[in-house]
N, C-alpha and C positions, 0 to 999 in steps of 0.2 A: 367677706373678702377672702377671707382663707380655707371655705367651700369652693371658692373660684379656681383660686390656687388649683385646687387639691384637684380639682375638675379637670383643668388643663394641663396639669403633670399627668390624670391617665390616660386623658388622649394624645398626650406626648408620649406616651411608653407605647399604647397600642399602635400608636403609627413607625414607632421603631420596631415594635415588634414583627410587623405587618411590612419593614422594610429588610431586617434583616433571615427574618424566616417562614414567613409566610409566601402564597402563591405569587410568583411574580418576586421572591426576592434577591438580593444581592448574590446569596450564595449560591441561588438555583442560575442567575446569570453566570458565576463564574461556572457553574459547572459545564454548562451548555457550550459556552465560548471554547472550555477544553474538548468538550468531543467535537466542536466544528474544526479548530485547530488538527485533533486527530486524525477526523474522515479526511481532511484536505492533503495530511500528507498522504496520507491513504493513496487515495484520489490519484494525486501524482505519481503515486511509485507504480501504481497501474496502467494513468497514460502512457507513461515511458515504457512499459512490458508492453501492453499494445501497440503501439507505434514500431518498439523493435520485432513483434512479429505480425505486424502487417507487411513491415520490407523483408523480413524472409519471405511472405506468400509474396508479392512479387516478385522478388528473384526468382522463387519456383515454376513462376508463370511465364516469365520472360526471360531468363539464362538458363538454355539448356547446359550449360557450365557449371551451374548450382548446385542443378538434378543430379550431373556424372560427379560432381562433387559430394554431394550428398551420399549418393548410392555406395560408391567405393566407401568413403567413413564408417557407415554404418550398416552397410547391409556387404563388405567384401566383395562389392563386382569387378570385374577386371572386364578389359575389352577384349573382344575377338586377336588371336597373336600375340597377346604381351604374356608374360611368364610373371607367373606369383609368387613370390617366395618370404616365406616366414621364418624368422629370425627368434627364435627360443633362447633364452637367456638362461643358464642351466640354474637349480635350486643351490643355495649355498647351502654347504655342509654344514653339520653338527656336531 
């Protein structure tokens, strides 16, 4: 009787063992669950950076308003006629 015992407490230890650290256990689920939790915000903060520059390239594509927007921002064009003037803010003294 108490060979029985002793039988079925080790295959009760090995099946705890086998549930909390072995292939397929408890802890290698939680870890997995945090990297899917992770990728997904991932994921997201990516869709939304995509989405925001797929509507810039259609504005580029379709508001010539974008483009002269654009251009004057970052590249200083000005139109045929208009006058450019730059505004210097002097260095403060020491």
């Amino acid at each position: 009787m108490r060979l029985g015992f002793a039988i079925l407490g080790l295959m009760l230890l090995a099946l705890q063992y086998q549930l909390w650290v072995g292939d397929g256990s408890q802890a290698e689920v939680w870890a997995l669950t945090n990297a899917i939790d992770s990728q997904s915000r991932e994921n997201a903060a990516l869709r939304e950076r995509n989405q925001a520059l797929a509507a810039e390239v259609n504005d580029l594509k379709t508001a010539e308003e974008a483009i002269e927007e654009r251009a004057r921002l970052e590249l200083g064009m000005i139109r045929e006629g208009e006058t450019f003037y730059r505004v210097v803010e002097p260095l403060p003294s020491r």
